[in-house]
Every structure is written in structure tokens, then in C-alpha cells.
Z-matrix of the N, CA and C atoms (Angstrom, degrees):
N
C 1 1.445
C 2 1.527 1 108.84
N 3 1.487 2 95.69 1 135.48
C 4 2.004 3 90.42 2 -168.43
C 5 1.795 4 104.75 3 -72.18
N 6 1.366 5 128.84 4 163.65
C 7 1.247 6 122.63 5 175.03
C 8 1.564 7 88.26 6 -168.65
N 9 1.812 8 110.63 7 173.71
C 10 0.895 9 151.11 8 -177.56
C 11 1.429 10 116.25 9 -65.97
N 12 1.499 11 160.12 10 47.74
C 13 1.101 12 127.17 11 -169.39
C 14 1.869 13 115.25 12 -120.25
N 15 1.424 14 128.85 13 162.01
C 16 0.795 15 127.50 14 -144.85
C 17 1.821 16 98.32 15 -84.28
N 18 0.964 17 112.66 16 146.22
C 19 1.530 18 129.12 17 -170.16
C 20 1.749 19 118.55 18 -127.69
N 21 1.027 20 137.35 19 100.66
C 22 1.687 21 114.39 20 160.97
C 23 1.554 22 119.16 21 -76.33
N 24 0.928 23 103.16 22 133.68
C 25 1.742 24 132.53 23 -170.28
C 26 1.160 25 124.04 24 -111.57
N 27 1.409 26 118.18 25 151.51
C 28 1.665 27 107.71 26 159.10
C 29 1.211 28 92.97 27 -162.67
N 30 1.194 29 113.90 28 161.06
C 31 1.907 30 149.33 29 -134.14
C 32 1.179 31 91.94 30 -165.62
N 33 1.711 32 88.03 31 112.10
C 34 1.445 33 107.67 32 -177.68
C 35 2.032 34 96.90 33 -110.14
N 36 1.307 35 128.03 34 30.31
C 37 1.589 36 142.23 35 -170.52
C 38 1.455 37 96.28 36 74.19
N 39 0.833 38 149.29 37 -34.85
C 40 1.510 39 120.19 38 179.31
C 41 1.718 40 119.99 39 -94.64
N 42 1.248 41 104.18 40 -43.52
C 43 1.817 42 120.42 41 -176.27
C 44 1.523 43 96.14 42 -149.20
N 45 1.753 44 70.95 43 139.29
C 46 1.633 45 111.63 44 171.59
C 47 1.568 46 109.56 45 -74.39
N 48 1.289 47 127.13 46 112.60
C 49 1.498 48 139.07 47 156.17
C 50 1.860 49 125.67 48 -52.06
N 51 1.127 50 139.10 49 79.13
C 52 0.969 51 140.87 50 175.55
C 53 1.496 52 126.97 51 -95.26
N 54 1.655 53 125.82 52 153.04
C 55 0.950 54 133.94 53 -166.45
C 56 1.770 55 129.15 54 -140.82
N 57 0.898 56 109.48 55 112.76
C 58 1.598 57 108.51 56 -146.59
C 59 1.939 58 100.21 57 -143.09
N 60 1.237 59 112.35 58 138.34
C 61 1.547 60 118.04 59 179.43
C 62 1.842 61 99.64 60 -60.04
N 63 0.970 62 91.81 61 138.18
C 64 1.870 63 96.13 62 167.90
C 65 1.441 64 120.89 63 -42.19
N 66 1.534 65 92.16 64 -40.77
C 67 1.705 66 91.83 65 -165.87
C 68 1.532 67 109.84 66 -88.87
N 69 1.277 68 120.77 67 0.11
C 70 1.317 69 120.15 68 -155.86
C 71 1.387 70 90.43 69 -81.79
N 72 1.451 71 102.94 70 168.60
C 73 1.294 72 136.65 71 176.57
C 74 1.803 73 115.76 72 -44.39
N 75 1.871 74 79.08 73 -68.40
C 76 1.162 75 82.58 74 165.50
C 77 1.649 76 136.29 75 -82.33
N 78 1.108 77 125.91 76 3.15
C 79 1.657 78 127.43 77 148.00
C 80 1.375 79 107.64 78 -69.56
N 81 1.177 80 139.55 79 -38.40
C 82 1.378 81 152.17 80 -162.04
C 83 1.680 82 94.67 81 -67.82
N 84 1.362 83 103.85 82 -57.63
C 85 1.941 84 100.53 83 176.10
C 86 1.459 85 127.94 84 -92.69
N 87 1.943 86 114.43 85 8.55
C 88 1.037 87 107.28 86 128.52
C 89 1.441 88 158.67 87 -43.46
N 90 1.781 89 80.68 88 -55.67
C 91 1.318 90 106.70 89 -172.95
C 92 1.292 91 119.98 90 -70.01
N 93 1.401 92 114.19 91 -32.17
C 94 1.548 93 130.29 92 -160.68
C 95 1.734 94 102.67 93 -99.70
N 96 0.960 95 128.48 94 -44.02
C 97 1.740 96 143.81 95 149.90
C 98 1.522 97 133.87 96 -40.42
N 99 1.396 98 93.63 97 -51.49
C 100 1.313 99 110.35 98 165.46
C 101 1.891 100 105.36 99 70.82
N 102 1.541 101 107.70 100 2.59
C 103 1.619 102 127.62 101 177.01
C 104 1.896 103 112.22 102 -119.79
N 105 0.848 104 88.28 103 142.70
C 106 1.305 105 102.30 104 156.81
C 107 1.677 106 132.00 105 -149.37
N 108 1.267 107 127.48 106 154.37
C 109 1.492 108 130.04 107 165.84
C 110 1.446 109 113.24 108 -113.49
N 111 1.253 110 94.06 109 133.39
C 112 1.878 111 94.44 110 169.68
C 113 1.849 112 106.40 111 -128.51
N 114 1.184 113 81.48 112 159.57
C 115 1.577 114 99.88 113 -169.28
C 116 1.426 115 105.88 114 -110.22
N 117 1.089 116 131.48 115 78.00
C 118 1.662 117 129.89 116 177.00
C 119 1.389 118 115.61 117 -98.32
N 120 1.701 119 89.38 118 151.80
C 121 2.207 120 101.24 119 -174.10
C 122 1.413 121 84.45 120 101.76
N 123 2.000 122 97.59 121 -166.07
C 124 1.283 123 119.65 122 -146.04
C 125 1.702 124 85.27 123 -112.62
N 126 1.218 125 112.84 124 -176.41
C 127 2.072 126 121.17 125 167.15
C 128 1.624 127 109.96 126 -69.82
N 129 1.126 128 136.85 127 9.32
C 130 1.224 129 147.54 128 -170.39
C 131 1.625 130 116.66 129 -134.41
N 132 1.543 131 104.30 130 -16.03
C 133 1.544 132 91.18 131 -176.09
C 134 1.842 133 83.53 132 -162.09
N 135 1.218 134 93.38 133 104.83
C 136 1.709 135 109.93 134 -164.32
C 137 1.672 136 106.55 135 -115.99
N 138 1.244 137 107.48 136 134.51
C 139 1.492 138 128.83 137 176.08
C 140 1.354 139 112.08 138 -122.77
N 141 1.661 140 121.53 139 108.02
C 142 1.707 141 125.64 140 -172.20
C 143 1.393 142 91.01 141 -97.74
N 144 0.969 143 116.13 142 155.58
C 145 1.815 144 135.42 143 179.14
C 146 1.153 145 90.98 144 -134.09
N 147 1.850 146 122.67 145 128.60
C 148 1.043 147 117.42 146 144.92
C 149 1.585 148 108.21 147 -119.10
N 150 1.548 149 125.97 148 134.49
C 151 1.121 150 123.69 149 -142.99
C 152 1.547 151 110.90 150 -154.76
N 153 1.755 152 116.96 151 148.52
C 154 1.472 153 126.49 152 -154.90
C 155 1.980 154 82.52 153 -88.01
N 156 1.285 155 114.04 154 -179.15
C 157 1.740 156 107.88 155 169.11
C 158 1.570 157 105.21 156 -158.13
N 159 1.320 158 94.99 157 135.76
C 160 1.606 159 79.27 158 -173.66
C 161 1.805 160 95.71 159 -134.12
N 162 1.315 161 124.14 160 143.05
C 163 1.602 162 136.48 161 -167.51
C 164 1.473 163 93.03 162 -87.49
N 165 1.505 164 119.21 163 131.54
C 166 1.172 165 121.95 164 145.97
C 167 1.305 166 119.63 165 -129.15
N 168 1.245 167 137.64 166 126.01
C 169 2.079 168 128.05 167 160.51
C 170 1.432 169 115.45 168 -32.37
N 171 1.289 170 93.01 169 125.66
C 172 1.643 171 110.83 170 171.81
C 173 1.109 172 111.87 171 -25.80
N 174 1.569 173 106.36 172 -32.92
C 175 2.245 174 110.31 173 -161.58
C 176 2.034 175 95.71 174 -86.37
N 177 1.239 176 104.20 175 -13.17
C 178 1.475 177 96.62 176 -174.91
C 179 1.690 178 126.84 177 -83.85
N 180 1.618 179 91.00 178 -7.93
C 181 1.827 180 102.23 179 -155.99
C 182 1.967 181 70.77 180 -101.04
N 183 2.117 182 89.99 181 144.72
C 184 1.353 183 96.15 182 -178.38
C 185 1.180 184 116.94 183 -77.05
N 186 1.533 185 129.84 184 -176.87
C 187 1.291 186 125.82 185 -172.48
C 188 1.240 187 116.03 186 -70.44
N 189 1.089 188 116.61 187 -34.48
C 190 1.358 189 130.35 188 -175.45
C 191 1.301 190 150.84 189 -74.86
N 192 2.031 191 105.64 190 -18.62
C 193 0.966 192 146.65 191 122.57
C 194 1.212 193 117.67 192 -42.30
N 195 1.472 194 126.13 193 -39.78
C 196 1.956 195 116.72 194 -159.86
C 197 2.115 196 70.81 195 -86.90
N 198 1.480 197 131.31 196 -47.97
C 199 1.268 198 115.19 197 -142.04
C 200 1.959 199 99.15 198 -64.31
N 201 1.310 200 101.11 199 -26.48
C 202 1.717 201 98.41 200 -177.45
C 203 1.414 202 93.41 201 -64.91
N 204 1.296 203 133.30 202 -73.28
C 205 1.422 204 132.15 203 -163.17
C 206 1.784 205 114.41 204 -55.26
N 207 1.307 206 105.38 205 -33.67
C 208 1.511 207 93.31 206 154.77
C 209 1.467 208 130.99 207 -45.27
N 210 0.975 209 110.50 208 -72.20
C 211 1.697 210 150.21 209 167.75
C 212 1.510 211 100.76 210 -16.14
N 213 1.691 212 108.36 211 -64.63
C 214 1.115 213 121.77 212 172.39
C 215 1.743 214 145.64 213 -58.05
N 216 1.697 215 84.26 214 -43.00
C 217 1.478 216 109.61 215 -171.57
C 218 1.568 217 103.29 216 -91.26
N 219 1.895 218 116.92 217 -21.54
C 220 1.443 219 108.66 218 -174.40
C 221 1.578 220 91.18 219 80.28
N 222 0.952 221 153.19 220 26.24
C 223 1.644 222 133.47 221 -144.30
C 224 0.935 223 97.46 222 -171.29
N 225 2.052 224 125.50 223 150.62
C 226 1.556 225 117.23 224 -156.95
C 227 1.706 226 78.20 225 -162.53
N 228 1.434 227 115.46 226 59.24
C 229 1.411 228 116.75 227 174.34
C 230 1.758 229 129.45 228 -32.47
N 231 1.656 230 94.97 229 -21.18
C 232 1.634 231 97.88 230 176.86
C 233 1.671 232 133.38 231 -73.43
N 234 1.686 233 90.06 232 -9.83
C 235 1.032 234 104.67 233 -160.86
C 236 1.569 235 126.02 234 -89.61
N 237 1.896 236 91.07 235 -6.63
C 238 1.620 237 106.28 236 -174.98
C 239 1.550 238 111.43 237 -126.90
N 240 1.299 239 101.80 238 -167.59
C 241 1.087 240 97.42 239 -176.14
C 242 1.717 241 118.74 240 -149.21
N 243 0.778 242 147.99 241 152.86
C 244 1.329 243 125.03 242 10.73
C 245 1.376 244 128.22 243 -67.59
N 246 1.619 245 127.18 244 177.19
C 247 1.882 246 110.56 245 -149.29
C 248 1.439 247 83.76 246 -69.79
N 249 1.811 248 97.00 247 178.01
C 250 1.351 249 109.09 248 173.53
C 251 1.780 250 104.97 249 -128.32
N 252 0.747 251 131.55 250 161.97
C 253 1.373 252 142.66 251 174.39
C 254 1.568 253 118.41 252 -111.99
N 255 1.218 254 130.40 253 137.48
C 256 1.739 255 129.43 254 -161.36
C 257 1.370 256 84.25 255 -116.20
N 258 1.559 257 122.84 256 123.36
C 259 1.603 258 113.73 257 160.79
C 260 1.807 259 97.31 258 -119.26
N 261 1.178 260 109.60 259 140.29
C 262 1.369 261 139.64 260 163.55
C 263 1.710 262 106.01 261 -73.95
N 264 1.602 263 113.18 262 114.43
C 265 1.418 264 131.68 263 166.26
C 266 1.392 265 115.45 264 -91.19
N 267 1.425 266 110.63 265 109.65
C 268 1.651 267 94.84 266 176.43
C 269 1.605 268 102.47 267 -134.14
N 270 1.550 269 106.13 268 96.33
C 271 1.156 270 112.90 269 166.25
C 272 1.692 271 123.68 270 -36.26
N 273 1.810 272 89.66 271 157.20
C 274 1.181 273 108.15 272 -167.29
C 275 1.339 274 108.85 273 -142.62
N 276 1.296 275 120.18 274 -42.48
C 277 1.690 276 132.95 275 137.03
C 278 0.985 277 145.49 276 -104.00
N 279 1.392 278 125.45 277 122.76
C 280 1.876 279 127.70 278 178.90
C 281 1.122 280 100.88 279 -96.32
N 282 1.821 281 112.53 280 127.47
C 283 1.569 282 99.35 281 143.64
C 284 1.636 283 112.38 282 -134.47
N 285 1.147 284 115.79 283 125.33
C 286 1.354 285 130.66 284 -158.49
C 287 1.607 286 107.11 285 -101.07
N 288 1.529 287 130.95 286 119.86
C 289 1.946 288 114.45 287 175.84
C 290 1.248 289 103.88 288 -153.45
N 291 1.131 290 119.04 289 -176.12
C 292 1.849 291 108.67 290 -173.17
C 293 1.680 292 76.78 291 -150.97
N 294 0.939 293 117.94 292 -71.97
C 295 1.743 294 121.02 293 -174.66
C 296 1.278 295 125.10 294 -111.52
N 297 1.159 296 130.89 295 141.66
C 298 1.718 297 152.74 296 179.15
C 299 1.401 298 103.27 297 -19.50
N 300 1.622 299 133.33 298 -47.30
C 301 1.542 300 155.08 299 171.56
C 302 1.636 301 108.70 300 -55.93
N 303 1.546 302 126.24 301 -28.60
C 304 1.334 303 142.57 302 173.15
C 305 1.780 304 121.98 303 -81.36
N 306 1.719 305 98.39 304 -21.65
C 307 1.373 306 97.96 305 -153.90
C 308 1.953 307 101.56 306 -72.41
N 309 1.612 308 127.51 307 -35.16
C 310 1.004 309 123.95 308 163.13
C 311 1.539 310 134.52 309 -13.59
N 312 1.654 311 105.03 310 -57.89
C 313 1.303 312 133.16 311 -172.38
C 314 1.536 313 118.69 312 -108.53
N 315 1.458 314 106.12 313 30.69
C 316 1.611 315 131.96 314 -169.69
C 317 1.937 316 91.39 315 -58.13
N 318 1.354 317 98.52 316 -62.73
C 319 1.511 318 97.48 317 -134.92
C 320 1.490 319 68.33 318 -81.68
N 321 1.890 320 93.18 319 164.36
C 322 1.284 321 131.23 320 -160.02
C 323 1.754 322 129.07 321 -156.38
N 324 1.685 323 82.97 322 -33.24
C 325 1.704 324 91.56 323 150.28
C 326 1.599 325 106.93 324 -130.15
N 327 1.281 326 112.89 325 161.54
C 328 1.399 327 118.55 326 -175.29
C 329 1.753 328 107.93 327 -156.72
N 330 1.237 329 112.25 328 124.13
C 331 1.644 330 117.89 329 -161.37
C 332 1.496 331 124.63 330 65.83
N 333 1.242 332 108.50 331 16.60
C 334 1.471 333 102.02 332 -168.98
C 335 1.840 334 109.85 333 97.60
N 336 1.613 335 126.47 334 -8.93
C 337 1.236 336 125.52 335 167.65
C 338 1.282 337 132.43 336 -119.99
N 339 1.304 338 123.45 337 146.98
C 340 1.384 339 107.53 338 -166.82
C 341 1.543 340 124.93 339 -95.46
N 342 1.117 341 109.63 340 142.97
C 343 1.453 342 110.85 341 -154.10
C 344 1.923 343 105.45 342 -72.75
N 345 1.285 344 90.48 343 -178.80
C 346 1.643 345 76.37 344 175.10
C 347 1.826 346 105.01 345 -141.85
């Protein structure tokens, strides 16, 4: 069942880098979905992702990529265990609002482009 749970990420401008145990739930509705949504920011100033996902092995993502998401996350997923799985976020919808007066002019990307 798809749900909400908290993730560290990093967005390198095109796709979101994520990191999740194989067996988990949530790898499980990566993998099988091939979608995801994320909910980024605080309850007052909200960013929806709706987004394509694609699985790769830890050994496949380049070095240089894991060193930003290190960097970022504080976190060195290779290093533990149980396995972890790397899924690639590549939005398809933004919707960005802080207050009720914003929600009109939410969306911001649409098909994968950003609106203007």
C-alpha cells in the first residue's frame, strides 16, 4: 500500500536521488509502480512531486553522485546493511503553495516541463 514515509534525498536539477532498504515497503512500491510522490518543506510552505522512478544498485550510481548525496544526507548507505536500493525521481509534476491565496497557481511543472 503506497504511503508517506520520510526519505533523505538529493537533487542534482534534474532527479531526486533516493535511498530505501530493498525489502521495504517502500522500495517494494517503487519498484512495482515505477511512480512516486514526495511531499517536501514544512506544513506551511509545501512542495508535491509527482514523479517517474527508476531502481538502480548501489554499485551502478557514479561516484560522484553517491559523494553529493553523502555530503548531503550525512549518510553513506553502502556501508550498512541490510541492502539498499538507489531509485532515481524524475519529476513530472510540481506543485509549490504556502497559503490558500497560492493554491490556484500551484502547479509549476507539468509533463516533465516547467511552466512559466
Amino acid at each position: 500500500m503506497p504511503g508517506l514515509v520520510p526519505l533523505s534525498f538529493d537533487w542534482d536539477g534534474t532527479e531526486v536521488m533516493v535511498v530505501t532498504p530493498v525489502g521495504s515497503p517502500c522500495g517494494r512500491n517503487l519498484r512495482e509502480t515505477g511512480r512516486a510522490r514526495l511531499g517536501i518543506g514544512e506544513f506551511r510552505d509545501v512542495v508535491m512531486v509527482d514523479a517517474s522512478a527508476r531502481e538502480v544498485s548501489t554499485d551502478d550510481v557514479p561516484e560522484e553522485q553517491w559523494q553529493h548525496y553523502i555530503e548531503r544526507c550525512d549518510w553513506d548507505p553502502r556501508t550498512e546493511r541490510p541492502d539498499y536500493a538507489v531509485y532515481f525521481l524524475r519529476p513530472e509534476r510540481i506543485q509549490a503553495w504556502r497559503e490558500a491565496n497560492e493554491i490556484p497557481g500551484r502547479t509549476v511543472m507539468r509533463d516533465g516541463a516547467w511552466l512559466t
